[in-house]
C-alpha positions in Angstrom: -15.3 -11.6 -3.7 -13.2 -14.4 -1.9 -13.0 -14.2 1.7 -10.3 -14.3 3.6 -7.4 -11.9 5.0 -8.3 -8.5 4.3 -5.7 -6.4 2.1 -3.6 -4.9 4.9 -3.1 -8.2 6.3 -1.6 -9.6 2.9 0.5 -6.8 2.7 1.6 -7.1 5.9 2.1 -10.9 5.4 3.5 -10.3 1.7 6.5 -7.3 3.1 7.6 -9.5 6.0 8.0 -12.4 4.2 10.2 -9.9 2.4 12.1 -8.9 5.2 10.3 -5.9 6.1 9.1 -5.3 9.9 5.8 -4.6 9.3 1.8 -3.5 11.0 -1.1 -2.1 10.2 -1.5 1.4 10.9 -5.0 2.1 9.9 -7.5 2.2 12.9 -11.4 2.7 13.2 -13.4 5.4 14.9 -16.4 3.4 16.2 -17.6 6.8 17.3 -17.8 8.3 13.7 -17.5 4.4 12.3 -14.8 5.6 10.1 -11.6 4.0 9.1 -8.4 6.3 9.0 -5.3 6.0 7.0 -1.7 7.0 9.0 -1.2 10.7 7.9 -4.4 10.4 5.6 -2.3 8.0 3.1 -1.1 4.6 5.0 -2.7 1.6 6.0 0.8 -0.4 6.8 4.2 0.8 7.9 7.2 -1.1 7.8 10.9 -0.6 7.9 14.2 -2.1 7.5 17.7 -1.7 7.8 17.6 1.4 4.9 14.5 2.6 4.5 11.0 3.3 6.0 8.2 2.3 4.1 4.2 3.2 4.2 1.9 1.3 2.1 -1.8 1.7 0.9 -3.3 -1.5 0.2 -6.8 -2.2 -1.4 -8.6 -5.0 -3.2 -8.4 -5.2 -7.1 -9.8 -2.4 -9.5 -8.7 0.6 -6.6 -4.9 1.1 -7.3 -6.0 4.0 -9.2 -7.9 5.8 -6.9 -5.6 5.4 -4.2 -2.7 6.3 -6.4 -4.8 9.7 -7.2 -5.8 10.6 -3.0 -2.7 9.8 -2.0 -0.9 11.6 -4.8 -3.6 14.9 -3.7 -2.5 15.2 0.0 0.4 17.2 0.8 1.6 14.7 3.5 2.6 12.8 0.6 5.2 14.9 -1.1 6.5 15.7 2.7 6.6 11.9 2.9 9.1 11.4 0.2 10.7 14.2 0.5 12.8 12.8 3.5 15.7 10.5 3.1 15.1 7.1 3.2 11.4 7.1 3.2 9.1 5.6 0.5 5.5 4.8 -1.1 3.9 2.1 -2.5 0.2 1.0 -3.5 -0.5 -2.3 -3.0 -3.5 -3.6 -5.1 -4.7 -7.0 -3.9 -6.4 -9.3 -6.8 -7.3 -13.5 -7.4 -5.9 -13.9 -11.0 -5.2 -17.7 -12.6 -5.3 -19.0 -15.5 -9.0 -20.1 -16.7 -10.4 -23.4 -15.4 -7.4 -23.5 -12.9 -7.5 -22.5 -8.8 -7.3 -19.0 -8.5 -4.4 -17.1 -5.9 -4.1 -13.9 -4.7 -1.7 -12.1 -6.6 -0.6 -7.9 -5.8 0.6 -5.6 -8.2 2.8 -3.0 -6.5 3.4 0.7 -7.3 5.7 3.2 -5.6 5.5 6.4 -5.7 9.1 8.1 -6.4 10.0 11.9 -6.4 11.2 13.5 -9.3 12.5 17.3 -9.4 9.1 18.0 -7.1 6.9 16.0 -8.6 5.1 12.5 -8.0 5.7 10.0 -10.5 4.6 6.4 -10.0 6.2 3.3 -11.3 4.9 -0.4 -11.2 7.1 -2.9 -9.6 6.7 -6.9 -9.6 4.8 -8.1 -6.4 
């Protein structure tokens, strides 16, 4: 895999550029050497002037499993159950076309409420 910034980085880098105040929330236990997620489902927060937004960002091939463990903790559905708060899954990939330089590209998905359930719908990165 290419090095470089990891994923919570480019979506920091990708929502400010955006206009989104944004940081990285996720922090490491170097006592249990374990990584944890803000409210066991964010990596990023950020926020503007409508609506506060938490992110989960991973490398290519994982938007699915996040999309699933976020989707199975409660703190999610209490998440979007307040006003002017949302979800998204940002999955961080290199995609070009053959034989030419290869970017980073992120496919985002938020999660949206829907008469109490979680449904999840791809935006353009």
């Amino acid at each position: 895999m290419a090095k470089g910034p990891t994923p919570n980085a480019r979506s920091v880098a990708f929502l400010r550029k955006a206009g989104w105040t944004a940081e990285v929330v996720e922090w490491w236990n170097a006592h249990s050497r374990t990584r944890h997620d803000l409210f066991g489902i964010a990596d990023v927060l950020a926020f503007d002037e409508c609506f506060v937004l938490a992110v989960q960002a991973t490398a290519g091939g994982h938007a699915a499993l996040r999309r699933k463990k976020a989707e199975a903790d409660p703190r999610l559905l209490s998440w979007l159950e307040e006003y002017h708060r949302r979800f998204q899954v940002h999955e961080w990939r290199m995609a070009g076309a053959r034989g030419k330089r290869k970017l980073w590209t992120v496919a985002v998905w938020e999660a949206v409420l829907i008469e109490g359930a979680i449904e999840w719908r791809r935006l353009d990165g």
